[in-house]
Backbone as CSV, one residue per row, in Angstrom:
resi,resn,N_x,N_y,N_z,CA_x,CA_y,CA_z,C_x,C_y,C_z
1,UNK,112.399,-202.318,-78.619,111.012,-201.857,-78.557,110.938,-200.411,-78.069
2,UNK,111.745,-200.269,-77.116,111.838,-199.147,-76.534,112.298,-197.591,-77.641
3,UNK,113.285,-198.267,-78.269,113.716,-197.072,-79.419,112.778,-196.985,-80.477
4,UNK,111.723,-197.944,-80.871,110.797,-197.848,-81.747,109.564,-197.050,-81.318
5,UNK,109.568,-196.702,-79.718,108.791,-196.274,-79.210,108.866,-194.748,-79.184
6,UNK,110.202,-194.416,-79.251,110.825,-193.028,-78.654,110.676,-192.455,-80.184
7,UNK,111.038,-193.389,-81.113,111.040,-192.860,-82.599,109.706,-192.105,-82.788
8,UNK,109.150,-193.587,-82.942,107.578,-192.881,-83.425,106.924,-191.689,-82.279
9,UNK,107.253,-191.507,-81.662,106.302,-190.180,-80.799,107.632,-189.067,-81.035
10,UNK,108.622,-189.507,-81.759,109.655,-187.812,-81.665,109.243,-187.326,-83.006
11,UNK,108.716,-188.254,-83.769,108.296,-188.143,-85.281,106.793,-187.103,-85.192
12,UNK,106.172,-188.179,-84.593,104.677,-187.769,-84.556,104.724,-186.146,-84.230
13,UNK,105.716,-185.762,-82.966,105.710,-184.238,-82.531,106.239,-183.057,-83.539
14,UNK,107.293,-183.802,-83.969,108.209,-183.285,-85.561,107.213,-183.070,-86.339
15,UNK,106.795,-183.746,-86.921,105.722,-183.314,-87.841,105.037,-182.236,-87.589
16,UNK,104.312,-182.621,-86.747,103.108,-182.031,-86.149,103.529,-179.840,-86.166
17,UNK,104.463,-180.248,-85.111,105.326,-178.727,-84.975,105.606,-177.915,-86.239
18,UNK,106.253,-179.233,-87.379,106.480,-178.802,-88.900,105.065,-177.997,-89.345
19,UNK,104.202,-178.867,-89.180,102.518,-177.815,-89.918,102.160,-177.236,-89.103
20,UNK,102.588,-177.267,-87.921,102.023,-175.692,-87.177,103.420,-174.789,-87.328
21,UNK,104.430,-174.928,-87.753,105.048,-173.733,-88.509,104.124,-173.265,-89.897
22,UNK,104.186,-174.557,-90.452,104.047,-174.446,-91.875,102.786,-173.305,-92.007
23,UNK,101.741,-173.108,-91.513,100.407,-172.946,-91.424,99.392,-172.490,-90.389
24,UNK,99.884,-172.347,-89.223,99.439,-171.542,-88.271,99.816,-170.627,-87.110
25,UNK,101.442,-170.990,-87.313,102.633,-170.012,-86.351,103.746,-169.470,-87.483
26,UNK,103.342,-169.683,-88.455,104.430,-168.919,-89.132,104.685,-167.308,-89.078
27,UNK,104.348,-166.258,-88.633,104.400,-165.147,-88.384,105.444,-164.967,-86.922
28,UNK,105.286,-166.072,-86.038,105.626,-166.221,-84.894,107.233,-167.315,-84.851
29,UNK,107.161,-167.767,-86.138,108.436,-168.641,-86.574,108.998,-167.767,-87.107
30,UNK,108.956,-167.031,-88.001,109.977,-166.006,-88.875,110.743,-165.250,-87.467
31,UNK,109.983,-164.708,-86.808,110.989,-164.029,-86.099,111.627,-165.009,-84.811
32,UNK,111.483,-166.779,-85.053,112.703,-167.306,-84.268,114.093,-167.887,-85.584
33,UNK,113.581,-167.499,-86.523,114.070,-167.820,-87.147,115.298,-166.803,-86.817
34,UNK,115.893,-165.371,-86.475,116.329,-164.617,-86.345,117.701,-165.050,-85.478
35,UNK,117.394,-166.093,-84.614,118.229,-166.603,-84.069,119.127,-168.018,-84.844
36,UNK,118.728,-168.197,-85.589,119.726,-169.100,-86.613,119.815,-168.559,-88.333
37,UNK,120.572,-167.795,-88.265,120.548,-167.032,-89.941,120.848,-168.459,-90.450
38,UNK,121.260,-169.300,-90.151,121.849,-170.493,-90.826,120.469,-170.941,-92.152
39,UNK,119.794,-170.901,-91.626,118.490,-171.028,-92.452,118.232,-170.197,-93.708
40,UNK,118.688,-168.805,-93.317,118.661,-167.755,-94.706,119.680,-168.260,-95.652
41,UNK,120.809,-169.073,-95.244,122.023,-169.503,-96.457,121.478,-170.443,-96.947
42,UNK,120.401,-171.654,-96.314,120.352,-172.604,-97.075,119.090,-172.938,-97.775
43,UNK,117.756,-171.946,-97.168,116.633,-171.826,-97.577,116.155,-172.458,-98.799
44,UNK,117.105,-172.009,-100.246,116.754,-172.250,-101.788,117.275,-173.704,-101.738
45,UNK,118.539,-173.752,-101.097,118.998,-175.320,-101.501,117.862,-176.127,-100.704
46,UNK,117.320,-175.912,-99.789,116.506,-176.768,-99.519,115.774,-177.699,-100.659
47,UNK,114.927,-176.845,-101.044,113.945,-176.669,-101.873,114.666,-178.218,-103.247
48,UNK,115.503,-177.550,-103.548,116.296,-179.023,-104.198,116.689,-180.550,-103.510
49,UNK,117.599,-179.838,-102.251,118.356,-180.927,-101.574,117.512,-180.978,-100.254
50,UNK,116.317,-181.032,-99.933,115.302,-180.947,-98.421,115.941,-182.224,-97.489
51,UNK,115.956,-183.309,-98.222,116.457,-184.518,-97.426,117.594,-184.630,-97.274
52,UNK,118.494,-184.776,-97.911,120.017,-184.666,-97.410,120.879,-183.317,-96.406
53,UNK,119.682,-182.070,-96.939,120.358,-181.191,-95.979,119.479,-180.902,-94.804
54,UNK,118.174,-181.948,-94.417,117.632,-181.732,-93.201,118.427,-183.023,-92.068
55,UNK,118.774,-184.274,-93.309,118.941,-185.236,-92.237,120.853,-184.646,-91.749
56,UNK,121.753,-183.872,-92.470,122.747,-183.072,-91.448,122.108,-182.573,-90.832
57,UNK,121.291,-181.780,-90.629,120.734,-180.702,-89.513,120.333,-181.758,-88.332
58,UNK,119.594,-182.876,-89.095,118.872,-183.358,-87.548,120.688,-184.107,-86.993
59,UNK,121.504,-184.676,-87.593,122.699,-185.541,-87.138,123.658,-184.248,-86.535
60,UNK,123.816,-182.992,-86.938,124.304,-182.172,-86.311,123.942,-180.962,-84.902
61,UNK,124.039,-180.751,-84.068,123.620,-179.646,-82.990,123.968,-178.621,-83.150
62,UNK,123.993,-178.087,-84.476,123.537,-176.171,-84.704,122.324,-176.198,-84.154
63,UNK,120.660,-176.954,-84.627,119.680,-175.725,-84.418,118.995,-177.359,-82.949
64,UNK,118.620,-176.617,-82.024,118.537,-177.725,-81.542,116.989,-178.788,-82.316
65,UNK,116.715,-179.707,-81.078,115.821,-180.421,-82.046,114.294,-179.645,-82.102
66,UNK,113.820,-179.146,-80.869,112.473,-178.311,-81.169,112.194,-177.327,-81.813
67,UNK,113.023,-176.579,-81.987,113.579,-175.200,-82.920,113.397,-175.505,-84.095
68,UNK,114.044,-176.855,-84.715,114.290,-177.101,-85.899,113.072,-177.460,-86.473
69,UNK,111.906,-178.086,-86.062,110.720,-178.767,-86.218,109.914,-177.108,-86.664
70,UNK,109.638,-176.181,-85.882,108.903,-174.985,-86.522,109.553,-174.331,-87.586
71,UNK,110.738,-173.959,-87.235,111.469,-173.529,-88.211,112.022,-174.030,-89.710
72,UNK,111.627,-175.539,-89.643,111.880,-176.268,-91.084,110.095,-175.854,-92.115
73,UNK,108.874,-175.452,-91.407,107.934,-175.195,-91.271,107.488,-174.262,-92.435
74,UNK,108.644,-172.942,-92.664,108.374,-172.085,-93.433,109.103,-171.704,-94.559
75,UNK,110.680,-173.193,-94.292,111.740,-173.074,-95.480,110.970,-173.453,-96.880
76,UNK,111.555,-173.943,-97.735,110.716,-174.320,-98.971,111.237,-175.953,-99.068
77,UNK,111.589,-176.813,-98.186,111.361,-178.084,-97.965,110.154,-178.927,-98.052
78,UNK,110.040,-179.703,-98.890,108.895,-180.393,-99.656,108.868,-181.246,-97.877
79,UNK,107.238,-181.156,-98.129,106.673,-182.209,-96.671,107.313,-183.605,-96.752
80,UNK,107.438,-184.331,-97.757,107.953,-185.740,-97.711,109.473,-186.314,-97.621
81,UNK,110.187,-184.668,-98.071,111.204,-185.025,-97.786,112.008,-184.776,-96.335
82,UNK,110.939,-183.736,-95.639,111.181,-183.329,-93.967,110.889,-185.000,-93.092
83,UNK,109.960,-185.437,-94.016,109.009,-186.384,-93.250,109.919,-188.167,-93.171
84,UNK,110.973,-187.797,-93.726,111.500,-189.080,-94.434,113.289,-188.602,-93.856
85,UNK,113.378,-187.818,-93.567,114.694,-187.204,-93.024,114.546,-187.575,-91.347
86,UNK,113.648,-187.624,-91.034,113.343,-187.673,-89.785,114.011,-189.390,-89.395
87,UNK,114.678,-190.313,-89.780,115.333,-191.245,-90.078,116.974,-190.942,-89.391
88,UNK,117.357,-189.643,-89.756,118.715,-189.660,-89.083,118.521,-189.133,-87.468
89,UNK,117.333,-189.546,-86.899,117.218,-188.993,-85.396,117.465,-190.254,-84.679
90,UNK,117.778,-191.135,-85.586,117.923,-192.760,-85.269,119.349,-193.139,-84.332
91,UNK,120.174,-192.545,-84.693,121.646,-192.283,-83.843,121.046,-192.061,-82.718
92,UNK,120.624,-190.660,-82.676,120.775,-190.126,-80.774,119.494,-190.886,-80.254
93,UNK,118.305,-191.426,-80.985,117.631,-192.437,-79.903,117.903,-193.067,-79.814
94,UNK,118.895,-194.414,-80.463,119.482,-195.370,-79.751,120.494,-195.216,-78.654
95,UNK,121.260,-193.910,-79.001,122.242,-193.630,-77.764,121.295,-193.404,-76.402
96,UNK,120.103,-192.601,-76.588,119.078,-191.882,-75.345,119.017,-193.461,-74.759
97,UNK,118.419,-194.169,-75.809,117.788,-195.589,-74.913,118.523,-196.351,-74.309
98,UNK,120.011,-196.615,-74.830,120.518,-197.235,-74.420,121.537,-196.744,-73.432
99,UNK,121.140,-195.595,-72.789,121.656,-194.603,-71.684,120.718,-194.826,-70.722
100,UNK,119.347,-194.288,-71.156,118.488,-194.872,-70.099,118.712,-196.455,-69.315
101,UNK,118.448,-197.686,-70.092,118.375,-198.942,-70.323,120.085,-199.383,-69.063
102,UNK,120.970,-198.620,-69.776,121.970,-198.922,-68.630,121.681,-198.521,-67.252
103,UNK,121.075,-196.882,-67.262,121.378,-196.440,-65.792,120.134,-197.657,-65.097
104,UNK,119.428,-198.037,-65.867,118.178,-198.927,-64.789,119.259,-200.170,-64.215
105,UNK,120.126,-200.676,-65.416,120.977,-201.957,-65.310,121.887,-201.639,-64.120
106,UNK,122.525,-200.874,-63.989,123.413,-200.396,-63.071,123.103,-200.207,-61.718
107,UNK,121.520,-199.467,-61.412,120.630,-199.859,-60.026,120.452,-200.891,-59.628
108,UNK,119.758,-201.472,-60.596,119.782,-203.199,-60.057,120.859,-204.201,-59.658
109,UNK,122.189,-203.501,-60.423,123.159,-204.418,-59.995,123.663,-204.237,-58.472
110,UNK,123.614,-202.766,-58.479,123.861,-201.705,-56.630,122.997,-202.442,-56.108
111,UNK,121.513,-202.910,-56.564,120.908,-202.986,-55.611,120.901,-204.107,-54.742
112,UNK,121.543,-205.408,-55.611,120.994,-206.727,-55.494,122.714,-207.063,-55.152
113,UNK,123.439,-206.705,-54.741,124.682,-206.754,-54.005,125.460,-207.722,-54.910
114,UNK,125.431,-207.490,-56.143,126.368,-209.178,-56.457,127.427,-208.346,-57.566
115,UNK,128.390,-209.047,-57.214,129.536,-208.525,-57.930,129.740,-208.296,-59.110
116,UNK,129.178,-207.315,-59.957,129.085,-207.849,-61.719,130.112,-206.815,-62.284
117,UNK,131.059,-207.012,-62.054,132.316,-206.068,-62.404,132.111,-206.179,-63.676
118,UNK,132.333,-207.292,-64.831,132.840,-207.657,-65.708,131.327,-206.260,-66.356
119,UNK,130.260,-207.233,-66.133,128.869,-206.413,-66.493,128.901,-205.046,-66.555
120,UNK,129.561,-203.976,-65.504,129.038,-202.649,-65.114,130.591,-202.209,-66.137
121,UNK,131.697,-203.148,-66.309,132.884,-202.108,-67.075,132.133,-202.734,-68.518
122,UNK,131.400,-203.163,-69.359,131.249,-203.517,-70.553,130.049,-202.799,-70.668
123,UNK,129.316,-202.312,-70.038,128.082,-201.347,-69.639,128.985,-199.952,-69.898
124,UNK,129.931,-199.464,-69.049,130.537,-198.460,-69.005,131.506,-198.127,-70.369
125,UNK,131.905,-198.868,-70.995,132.304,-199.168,-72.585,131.847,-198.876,-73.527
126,UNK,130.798,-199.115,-73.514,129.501,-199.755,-74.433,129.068,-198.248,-74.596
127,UNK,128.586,-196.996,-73.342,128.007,-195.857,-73.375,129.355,-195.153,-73.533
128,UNK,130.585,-195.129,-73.548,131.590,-194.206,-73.861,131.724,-194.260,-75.367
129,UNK,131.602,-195.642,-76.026,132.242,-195.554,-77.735,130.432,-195.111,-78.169
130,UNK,129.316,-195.513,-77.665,128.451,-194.629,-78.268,128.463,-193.354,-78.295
131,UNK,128.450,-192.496,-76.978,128.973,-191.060,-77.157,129.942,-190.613,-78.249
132,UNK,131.079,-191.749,-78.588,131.903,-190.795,-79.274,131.386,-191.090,-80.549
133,UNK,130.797,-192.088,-81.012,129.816,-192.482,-82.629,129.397,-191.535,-82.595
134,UNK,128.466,-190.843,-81.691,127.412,-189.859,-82.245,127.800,-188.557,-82.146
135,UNK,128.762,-188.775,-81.461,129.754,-186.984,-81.494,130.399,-187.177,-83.100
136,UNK,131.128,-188.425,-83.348,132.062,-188.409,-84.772,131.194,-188.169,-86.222
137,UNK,129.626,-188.466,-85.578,128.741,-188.222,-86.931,128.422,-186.776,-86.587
138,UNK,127.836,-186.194,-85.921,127.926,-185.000,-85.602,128.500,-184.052,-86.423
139,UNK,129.870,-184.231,-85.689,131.048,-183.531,-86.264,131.260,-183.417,-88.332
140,UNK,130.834,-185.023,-88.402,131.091,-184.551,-89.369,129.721,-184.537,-90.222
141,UNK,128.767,-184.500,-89.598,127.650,-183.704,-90.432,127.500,-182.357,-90.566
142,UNK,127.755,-181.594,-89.215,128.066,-180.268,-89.213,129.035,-179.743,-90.246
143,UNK,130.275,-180.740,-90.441,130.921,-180.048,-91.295,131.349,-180.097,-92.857
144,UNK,129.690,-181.485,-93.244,129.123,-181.079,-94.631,127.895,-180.086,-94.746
145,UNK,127.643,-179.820,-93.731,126.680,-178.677,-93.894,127.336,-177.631,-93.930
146,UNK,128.563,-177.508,-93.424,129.134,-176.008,-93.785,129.353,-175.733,-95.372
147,UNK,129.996,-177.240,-95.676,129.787,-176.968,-97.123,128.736,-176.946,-98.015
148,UNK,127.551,-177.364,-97.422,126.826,-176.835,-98.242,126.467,-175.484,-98.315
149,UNK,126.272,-175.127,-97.281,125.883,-173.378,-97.158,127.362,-172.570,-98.276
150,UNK,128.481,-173.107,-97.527,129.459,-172.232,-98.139,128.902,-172.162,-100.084
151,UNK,128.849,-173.279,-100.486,128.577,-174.156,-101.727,126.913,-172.657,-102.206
152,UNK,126.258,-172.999,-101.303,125.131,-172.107,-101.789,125.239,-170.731,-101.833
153,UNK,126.546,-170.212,-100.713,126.418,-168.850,-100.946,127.385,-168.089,-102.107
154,UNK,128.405,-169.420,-102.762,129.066,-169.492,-104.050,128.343,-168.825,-104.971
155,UNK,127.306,-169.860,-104.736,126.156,-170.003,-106.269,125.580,-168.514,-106.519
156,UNK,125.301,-167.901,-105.067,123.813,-166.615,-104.710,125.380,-165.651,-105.727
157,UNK,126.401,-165.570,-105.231,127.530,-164.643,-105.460,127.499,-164.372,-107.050
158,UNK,128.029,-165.701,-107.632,127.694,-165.753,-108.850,126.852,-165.564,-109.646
159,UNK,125.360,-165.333,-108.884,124.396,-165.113,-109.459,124.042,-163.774,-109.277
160,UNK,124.401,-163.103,-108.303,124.911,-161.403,-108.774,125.697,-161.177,-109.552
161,UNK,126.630,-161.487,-109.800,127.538,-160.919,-110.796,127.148,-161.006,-111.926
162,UNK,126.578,-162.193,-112.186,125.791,-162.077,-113.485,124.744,-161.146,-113.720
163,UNK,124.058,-161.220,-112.698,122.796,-160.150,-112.872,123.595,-158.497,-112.969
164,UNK,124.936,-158.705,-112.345,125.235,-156.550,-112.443,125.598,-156.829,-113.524
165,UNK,126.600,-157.439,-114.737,127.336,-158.258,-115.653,126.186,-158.105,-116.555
166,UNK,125.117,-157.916,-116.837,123.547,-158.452,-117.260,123.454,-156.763,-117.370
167,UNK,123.224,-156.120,-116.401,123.140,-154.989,-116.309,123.587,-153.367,-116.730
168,UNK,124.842,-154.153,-116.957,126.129,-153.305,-117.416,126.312,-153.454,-119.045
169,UNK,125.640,-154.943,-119.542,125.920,-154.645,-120.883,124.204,-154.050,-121.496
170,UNK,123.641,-153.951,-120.529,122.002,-153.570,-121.890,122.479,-152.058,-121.391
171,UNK,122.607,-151.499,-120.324,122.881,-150.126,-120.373,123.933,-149.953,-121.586
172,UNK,124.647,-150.870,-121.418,125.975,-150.396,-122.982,125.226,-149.710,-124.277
173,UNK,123.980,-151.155,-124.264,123.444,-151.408,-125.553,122.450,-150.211,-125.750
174,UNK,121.824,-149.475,-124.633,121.215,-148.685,-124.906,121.798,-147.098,-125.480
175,UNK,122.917,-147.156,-124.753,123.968,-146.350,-125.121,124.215,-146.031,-126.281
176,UNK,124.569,-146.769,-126.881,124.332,-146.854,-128.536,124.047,-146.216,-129.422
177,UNK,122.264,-146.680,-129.127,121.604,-145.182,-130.180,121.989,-144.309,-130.058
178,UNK,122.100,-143.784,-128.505,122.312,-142.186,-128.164,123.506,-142.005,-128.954
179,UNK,124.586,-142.588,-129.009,126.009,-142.159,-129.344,125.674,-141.924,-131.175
180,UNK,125.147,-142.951,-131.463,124.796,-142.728,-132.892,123.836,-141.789,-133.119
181,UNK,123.406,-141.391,-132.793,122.606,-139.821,-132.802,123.114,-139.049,-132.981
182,UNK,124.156,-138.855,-131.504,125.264,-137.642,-131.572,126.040,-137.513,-132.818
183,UNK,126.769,-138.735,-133.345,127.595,-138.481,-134.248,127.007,-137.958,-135.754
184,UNK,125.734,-138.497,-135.430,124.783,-138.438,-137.292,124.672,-136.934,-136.955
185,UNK,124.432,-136.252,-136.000,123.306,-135.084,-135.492,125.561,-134.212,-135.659
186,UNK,126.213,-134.570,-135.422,127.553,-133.743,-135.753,127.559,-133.766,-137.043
187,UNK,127.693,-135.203,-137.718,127.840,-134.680,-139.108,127.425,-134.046,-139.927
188,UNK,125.960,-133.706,-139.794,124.990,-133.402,-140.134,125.563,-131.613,-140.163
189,UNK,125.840,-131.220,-138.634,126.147,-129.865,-138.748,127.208,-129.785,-139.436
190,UNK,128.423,-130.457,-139.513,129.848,-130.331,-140.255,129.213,-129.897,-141.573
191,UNK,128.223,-130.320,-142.196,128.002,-130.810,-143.805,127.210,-129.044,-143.781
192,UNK,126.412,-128.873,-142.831,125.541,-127.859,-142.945,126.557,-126.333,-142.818
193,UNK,127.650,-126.608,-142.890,128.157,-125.540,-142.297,129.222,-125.526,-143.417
194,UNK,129.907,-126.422,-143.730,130.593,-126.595,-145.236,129.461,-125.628,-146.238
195,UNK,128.048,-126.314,-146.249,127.611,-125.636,-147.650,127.240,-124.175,-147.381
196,UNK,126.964,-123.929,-146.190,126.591,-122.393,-145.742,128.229,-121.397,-146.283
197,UNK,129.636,-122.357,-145.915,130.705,-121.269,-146.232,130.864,-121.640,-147.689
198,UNK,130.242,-122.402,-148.365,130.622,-122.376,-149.663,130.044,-121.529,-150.455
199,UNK,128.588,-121.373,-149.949,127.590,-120.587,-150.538,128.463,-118.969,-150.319
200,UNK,128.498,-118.627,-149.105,129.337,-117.307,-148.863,129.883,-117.242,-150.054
201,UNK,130.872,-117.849,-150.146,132.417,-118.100,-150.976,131.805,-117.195,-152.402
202,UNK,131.084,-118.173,-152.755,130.254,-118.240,-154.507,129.415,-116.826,-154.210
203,UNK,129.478,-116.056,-153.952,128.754,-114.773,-153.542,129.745,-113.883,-153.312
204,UNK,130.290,-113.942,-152.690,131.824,-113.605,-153.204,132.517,-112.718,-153.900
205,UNK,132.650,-113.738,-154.651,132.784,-114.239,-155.907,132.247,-113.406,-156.770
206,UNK,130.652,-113.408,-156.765,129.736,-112.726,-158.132,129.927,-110.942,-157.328
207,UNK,129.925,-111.084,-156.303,130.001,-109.590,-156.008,131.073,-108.958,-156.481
208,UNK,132.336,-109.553,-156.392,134.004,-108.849,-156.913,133.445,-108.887,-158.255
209,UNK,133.039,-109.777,-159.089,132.854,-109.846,-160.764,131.962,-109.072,-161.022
């Protein structure tokens, strides 16, 4: 009950933060945005992949969690898919609750003097292999998000080269005429200059005769 509780009000604030990026602090979000360029690599993929590459962000600790709520605000992430990502925050509130939920278990056992060894080392178990679950997803959410960024800044690369590649051949093409100008506009004199010494020639000619 307790994690259903923590969900819905981390959601409700998520959101909320999301449309006051989206729509009334965005002038004031762009420049926190400054502190995670991570956002400028993945901005466009959003826009395609919003849910799979928000729910790494929320399972990984690059941007923390309040940061991420304004700042998802002004990417080009469709509202339903921010709104539906909010699902992988499900890890670290069950770890929060069931961190809380022990330390209360653990007072009461101090308090009420009775020996619950077996209780406080299966308590103490129980919060060590969760820590390392949510560190091992972590880890490796962070390090499909690297590939995605790496993956997107592939794509941006390639998509310059094409565009200078793009660039390089219409300048060719314009080139062209000009060159064919030049050569018509040479031959032109070659021919004009042949009949000018021929004419000489034939004059010549009638002058010696």
């Amino acid at each position: 009950m307790a994690t259903i509780a923590v969900f819905i009000g981390a959601s409700a604030g998520a959101i909320f933060a999301f449309l006051l990026g989206r729509y009334l602090l965005r002038d004031w979000v762009k420049t926190l945005t400054t502190k995670y360029p991570v956002f400028e690599a993945i901005d466009t993929a959003l826009e395609d992949k919003g849910f799979r590459i928000m729910c790494l962000l929320r399972l990984s600790p690059i941007i923390p969690f309040n940061a991420l709520n304004y700042i998802a605000g002004i990417t080009a992430i469709r509202f339903v898919h921010y709104a539906l990502a909010m699902i992988a925050i499900l890890p670290g509130t069950i770890l929060y609750v069931f961190l809380g939920a022990t330390a209360g278990s653990l007072a009461d056992s101090s308090q009420s003097g009775d020996n619950n060894t077996v209780k406080i080392v299966s308590i103490v178990v129980g919060v060590v292999f969760g820590i390392l679950g949510v560190a091992a997803v972590s880890y490796y959410a962070k390090k499909e998000l690297n590939n995605v960024i790496q993956r997107q800044r592939e794509e941006e690369d390639n998509e310059d080269e094409n565009s200078a590649q793009g660039d390089i051949e219409e300048a060719g093409e314009k080139k062209t005429p000009v060159n064919s100008n030049i050569e018509s506009s040479n031959n032109e004199n070659v021919q004009d200059s042949f009949v000018t010494a021929n004419n000489e020639v034939q004059l010549t000619i009638e002058s010696e005769n």
